[in-house]
N, C-alpha and C positions, 0 to 999 in steps of 0.2 A: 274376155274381160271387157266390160265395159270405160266409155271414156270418165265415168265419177271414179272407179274401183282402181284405174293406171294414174287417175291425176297425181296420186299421192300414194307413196310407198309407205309401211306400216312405219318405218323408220320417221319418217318426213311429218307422217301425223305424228308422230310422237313429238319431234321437234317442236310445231304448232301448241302441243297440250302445254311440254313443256315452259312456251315462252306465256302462254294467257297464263298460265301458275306464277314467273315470273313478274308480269305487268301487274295480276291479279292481287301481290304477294301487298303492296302499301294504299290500297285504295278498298273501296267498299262496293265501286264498281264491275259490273260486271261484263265480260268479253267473248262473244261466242263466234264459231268460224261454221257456213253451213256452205256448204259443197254439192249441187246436183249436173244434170246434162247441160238442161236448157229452160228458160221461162217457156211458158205460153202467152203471156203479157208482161207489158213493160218491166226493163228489171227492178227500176225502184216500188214497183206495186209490187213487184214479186219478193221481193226483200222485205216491204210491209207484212207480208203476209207469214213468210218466213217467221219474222221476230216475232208474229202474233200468239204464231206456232207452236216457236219453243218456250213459251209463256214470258219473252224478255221483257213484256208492260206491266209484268207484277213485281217489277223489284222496288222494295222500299222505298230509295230515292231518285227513281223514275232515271237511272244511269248505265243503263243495258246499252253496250256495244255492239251491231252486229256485221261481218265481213262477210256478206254474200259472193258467191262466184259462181257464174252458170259458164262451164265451162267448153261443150259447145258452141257456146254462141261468144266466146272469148269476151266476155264481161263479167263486170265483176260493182256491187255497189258496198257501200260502207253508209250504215244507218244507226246514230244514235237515238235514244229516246230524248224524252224531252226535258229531264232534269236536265242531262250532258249537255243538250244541244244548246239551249239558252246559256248555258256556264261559259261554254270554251271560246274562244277570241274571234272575230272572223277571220274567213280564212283557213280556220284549222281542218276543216272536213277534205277541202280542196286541197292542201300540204299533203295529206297524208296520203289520199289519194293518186298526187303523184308518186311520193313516195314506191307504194306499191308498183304503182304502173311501171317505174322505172325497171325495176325488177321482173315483172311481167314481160316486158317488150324484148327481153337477152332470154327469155325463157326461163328463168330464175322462179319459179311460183312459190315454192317453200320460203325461199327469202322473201321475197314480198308480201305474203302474208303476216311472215312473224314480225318487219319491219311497221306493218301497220300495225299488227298489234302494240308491240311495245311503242308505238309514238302514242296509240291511244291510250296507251297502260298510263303513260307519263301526262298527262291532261288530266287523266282519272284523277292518278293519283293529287292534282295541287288543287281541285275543285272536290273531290269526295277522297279525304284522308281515312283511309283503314282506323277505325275505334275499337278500344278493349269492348268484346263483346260480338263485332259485326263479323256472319256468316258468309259462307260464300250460295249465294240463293241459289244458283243454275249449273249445271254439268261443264264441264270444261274441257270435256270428248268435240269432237269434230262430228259436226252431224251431215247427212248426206241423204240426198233426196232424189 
């Protein structure tokens, strides 16, 4: 078994899908968690590319989440697109970031994932409110590289 295939037990993704279903549930935005070894270049290039990946630059209102983690290389980035990013207060990227890391650093990675999500669910949600009508554009599986 590999170190992507042990990061997370089927349980633990579940948890994960679980809480983006959650955070996903009052907003229009959208949350995705992508899980490989290691980059071969920087991790926020590698997160760029990630998001390009799973098509998160096509949604609607340009409000794609993404929670990278190369888990070899024990980092981990948080990339929003560009509606989100312009929207939310400064600071927010960096908060939530800790957030995670706190949980990261006790060995905790399940928690610290679902932690970021639901903080970014909760941003989502007061700058892109769920309307009668909006889809959910992107999978809300755990993708892994």
């Amino acid at each position: 078994m590999n170190k992507v295939e042990a990061f997370l037990t089927a349980e633990e993704e579940q948890k994960i899908v679980d809480a983006i279903l959650v955070a996903e549930k009052n907003t229009s935005g959208e949350i995705r968690v992508h899980i490989e070894a290691s980059a071969k270049i920087d991790h926020f290039s590698r997160a760029q590319q990630v998001f390009h990946f799973l098509k998160m630059d096509n949604t609607k209102d340009e409000n794609g989440v993404l929670i990278y983690v190369a888990v070899e290389d024990k980092k981990f980035v948080i990339y929003g697109d560009k509606g989100i990013d312009k929207e939310v207060p400064r600071g927010f990227w960096e908060s939530t970031k800790e957030k995670i890391q706190s949980h990261f650093a006790n060995g905790e990675f399940t928690e610290g994932i679902i932690a970021g999500i639901l903080n970014a669910g909760k941003e989502l949600e007061a700058h892109f409110p769920w309307l009668h009508g909006d889809e959910n554009e992107l999978s809300d599986a755990v993708s892994k590289g």
